[in-house]
C-alpha positions as CSV (number, residue, x, y, z in Angstrom):
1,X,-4.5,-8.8,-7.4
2,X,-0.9,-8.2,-7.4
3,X,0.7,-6.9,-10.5
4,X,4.3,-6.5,-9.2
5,X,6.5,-9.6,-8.3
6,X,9.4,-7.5,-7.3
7,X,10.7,-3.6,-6.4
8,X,13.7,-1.5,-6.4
9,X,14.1,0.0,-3.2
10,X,16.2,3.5,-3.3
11,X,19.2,1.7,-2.2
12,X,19.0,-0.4,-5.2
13,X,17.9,-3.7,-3.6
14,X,15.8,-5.7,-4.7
15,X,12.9,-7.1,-2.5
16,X,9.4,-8.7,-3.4
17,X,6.5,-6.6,-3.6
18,X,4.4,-6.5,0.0
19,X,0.6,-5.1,-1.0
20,X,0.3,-4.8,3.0
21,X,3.1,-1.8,3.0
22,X,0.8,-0.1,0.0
23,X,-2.3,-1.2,1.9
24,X,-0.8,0.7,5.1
25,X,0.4,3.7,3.5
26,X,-2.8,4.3,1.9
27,X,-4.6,3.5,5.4
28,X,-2.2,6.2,7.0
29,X,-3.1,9.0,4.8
30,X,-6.4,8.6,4.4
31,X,-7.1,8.4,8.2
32,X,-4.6,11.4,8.5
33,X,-6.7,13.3,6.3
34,X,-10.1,12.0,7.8
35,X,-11.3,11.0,4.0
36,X,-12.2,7.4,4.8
37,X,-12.5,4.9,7.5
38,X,-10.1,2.4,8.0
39,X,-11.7,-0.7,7.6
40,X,-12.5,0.4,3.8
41,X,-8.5,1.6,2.9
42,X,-8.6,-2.7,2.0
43,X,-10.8,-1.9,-0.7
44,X,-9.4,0.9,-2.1
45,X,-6.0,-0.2,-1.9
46,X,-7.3,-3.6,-4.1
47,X,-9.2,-1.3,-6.8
């Protein structure tokens, strides 16, 4: 369910979009937080 092909990076490069970096970042906060599990970030990253 990717809506992005591509993204700018701050250095102006452009690379293709990697849901997995979103899905990981999302993962890492949540579990920093203790607000959800990890095996359910997946799901919430996807919505």
């Amino acid at each position: 369910m990717t809506y992005f092909k591509n993204v700018v990076k701050r250095n102006g490069i452009t690379v293709p979009f990697d849901e997995k970096k979103i899905e990981n970042a999302i993962a890492k906060a949540f579990i920093a937080t203790g607000e959800v599990e990890a095996r359910n970030v997946s799901t919430i990253a996807g919505a």
